[in-house]
N, C-alpha and C positions, 0 to 999 in steps of 0.2 A: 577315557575321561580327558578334557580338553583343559587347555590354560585355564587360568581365573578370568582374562580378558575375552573369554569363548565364552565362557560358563554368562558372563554379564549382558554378554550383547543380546541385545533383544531389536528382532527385525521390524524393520516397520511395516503397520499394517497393510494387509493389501489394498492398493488403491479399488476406490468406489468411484462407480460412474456418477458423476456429478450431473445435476439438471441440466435441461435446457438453457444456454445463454440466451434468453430472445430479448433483450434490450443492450445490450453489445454497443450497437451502432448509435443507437439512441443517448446513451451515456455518453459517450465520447463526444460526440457533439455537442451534449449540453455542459460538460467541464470544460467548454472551451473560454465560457462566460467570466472564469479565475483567471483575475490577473495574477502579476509574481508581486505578492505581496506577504511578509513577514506577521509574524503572530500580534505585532503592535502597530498592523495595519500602514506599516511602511514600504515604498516601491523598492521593488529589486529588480538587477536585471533582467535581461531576456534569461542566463545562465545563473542561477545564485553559487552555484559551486563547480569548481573548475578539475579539482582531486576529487578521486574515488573516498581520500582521506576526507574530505571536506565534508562530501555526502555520508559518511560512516560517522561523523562525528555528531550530526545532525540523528541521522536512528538511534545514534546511541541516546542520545538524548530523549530523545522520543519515548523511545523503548526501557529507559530508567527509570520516568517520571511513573507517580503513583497514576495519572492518570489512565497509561496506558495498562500497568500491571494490573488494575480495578476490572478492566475490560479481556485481559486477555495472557493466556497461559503461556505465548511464544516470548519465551526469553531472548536471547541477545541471536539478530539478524547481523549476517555477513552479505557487507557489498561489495561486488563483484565488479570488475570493469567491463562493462558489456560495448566497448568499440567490436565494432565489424558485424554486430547482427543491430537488424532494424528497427526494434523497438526495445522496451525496458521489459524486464519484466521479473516477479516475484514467483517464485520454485522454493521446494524442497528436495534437497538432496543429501544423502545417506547420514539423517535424521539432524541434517542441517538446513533452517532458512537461511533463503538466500535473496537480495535483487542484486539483478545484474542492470547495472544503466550506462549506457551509452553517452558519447559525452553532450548531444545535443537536447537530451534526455536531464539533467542536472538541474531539475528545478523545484522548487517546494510543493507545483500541483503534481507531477510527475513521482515524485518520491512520494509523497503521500497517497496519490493512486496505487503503489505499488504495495504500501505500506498497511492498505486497506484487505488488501489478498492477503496479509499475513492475519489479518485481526478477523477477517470472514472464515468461518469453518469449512473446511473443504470440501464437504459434503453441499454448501451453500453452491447455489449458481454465482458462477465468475462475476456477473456483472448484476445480480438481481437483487430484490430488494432489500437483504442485509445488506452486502456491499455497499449501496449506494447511501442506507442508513449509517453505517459507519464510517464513508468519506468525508457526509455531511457533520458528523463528529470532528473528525480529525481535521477536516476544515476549520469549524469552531474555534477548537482549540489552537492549531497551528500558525491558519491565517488572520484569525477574528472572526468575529460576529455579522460582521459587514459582508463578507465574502461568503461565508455559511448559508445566509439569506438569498446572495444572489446565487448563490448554486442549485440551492432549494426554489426557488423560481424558475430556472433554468432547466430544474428536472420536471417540474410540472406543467411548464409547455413543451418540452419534449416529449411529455409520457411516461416518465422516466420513474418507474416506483420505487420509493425510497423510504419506506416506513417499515418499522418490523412485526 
């Protein structure tokens, strides 16, 4: 018989192969349309946060508000400093969310891309069309209405399916 801490732990399930990514490329080009622009449709810099603390302050927030609880079961993400690999990116690890961002990475489309992978179920394709339905959310909400719209333009001349 094991500790009480043995007895509790419950492993996480086995990963599922997840769909095809076939709009990958496609997405990314067309989130290129977002400026760095704040939820009250105000300019920010090229970087909006400079600490890891800054960007964690920001999820938290995110991830407090009723909006996002209404949407989704992932309680409180940990940010990670992701200096020295090349891109941002949103993982789970030993039954912790995580994004790791990089410091050139510190931006409110960026954080919210990442933020999207926690809110899409992982069985969902990386980049398909929940994904893209739930960026243009958290676009919404995050950056305004103004930026939601051009994103959603953005994805429809790119091809970019975003409806659920």
């Amino acid at each position: 018989m094991g500790t009480l801490d043995e007895l509790l732990w419950l492993p996480e399930p086995p990963p599922q192969k997840r769909p095809r990514d076939s709009q990958r490329s496609r997405l990314y080009s067309a989130e290129r349309v977002l400026s760095n622009r704040d939820e009250h449709g105000q300019p920010c810099g090229s970087v909006d946060w400079t600490t890891v603390a800054e960007v964690q302050a920001f999820v938290d927030r995110v991830t407090r508000s009723r909006w996002w609880k209404s949407r989704s079961r992932v309680g409180k993400i940990v940010v990670k400093d992701g200096r020295g690999g090349m891109s941002a990116r949103a993982y789970r690890s030993r039954g912790q969310s995580v994004i790791a961002i990089p410091r050139w990475a510190r931006t409110r489309r960026v954080v919210l891309h990442e933020l999207s992978h926690h809110l899409t179920p992982w069985t969902a394709a990386a980049h398909g069309n929940l994904f893209a339905a739930n960026l243009v959310d958290l676009v919404r909400r995050w950056m305004g209405p103004d930026e939601a719209e051009a994103l959603k333009e953005s994805f429809r001349q790119a091809k970019v399916r975003h409806r659920r």
